[in-house]
N, C-alpha and C positions, 0 to 999 in steps of 0.2 A: 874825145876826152882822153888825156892822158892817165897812163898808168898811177903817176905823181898826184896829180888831181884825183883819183879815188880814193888813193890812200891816204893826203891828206884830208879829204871829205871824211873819211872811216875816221881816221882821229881824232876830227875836228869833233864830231857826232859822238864819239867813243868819250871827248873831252867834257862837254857836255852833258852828256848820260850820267860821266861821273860826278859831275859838278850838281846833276840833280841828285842823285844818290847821294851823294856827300849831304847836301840842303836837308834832304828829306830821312838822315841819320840825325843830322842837328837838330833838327828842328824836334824827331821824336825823343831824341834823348832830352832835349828840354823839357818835353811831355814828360817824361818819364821822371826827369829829377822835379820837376815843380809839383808831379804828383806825390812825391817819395817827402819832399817837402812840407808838404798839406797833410799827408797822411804822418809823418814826424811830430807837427805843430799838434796834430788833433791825439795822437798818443800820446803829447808832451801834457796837452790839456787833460785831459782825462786823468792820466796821472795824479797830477796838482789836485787834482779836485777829488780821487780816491784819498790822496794823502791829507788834505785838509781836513775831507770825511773822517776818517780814524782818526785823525788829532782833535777834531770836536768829539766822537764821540770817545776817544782816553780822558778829555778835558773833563765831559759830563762826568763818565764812570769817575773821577777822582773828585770831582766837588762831591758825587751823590754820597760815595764812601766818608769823603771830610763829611758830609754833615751830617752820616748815620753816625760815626766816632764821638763828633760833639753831641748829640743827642742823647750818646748814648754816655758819654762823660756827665751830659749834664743830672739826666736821670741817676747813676752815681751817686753823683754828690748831693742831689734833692735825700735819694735813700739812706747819706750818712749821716746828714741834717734831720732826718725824721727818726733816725735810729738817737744821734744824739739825744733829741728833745724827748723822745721817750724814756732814756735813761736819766734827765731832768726830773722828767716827772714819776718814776720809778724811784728815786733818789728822796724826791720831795715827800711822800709817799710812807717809804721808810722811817724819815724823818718826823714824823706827825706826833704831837706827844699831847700828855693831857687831856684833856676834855675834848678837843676834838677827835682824837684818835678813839676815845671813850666813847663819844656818841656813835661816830661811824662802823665802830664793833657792834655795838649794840643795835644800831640800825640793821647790819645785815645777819647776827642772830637773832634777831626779831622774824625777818624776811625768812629764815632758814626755815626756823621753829616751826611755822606755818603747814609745814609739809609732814610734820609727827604727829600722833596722835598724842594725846594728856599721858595714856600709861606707859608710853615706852620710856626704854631705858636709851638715852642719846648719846654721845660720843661726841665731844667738844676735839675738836684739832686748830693751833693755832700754831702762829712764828713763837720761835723761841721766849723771845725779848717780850710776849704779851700775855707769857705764862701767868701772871701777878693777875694783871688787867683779865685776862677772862675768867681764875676762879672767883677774882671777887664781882664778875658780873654773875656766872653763873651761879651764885648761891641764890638770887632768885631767879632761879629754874627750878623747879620739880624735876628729877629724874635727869638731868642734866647735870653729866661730867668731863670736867679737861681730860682728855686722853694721850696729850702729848705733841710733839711738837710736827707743825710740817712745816716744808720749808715754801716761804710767801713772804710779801709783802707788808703782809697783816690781815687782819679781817678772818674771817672760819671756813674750817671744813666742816660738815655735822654730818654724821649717818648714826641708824638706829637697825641692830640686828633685826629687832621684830618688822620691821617696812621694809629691811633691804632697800633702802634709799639713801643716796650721798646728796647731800646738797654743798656744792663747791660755791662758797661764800667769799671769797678771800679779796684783797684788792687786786689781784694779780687779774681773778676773773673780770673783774668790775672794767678793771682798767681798760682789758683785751673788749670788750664788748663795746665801750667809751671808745678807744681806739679806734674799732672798724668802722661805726656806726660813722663817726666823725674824723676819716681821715681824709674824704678831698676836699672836705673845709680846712682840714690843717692844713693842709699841703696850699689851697687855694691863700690864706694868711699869711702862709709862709712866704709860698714863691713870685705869688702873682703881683704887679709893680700896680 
């Protein structure tokens, strides 16, 4: 065998080897980019679906907040609707004249009285405007005088030194008692469809 012959055999071989090493570079660098690929897709995936996650839940946080807002707008305007219709009837109140305003005094210095004994000396307090109307109820009282004015609605204060007892009579109380008692039927008349 010639010298020519082994060296082309070594070449040949040499050619070869590299043409496997070349194969087996390709073929791993395709492993390598199809993995870099897969693992791209599945960070690209993940991603999306972190960013979708925050975007539903910014989505929720901004509805929950819009409907705490309108709730709480709506509760608001229930509170200025019930503030109105109180000064309604505050108003109407005021307003009262006559024989009704007449009985309704007398009804709740009836209710007062109750709380005095016959001999004390009593202390009548009313709104200005019903000065007229309670001396001339209390002249029948025994022991029962207008003291002057408070500031109400209508209706009485009465206290008596000797009891040391105030009885708060006035519409203002009536009203506040009427009020509480009967506020989520108002509210329920009012709001509910």
């Amino acid at each position: 065998m010639s010298l020519d012959t082994v060296v082309e055999d070594i070449r040949e071989e040499a050619h070869a080897r590299a043409e496997d090493i070349r194969a087996e570079g390709e073929a791993r660098a395709e492993e390598i980019e199809s993995a870099a690929e897969e693992d791209a897709e599945e960070i690209l995936t993940e991603a999306e679906q972190e960013v979708e996650r925050e975007i539903e839940q910014l989505r929720e946080q901004r509805l929950s907040s819009a409907k705490l807002e309108a709730k709480q707008k709506r509760l608001e305007a229930r509170r200025d609707v019930l503030g109105d219709v109180r000064e309604q009837v505050e108003d109407e109140l005021v307003a009262l004249e006559g024989s009704t305003r007449e009985e309704l005094t007398r009804d709740l210095l009836d209710a007062a009285s109750s709380e005095f004994d016959d001999d004390h000396d009593v202390s009548v307090y009313g709104r200005s405007d019903d000065e007229e109307l309670l001396e001339s109820i209390l002249e029948e009282y025994d022991g029962y005088e207008y003291a002057g004015e408070y500031d109400c609605l209508g209706g009485v204060v009465v206290e008596s030194e000797q009891s040391r007892v105030r009885v708060n009579n006035t519409f203002d109380s009536v009203l506040e008692d009427v009020w509480e008692d009967n506020l989520r039927e108002i509210s329920t008349r009012l709001f509910d469809q």
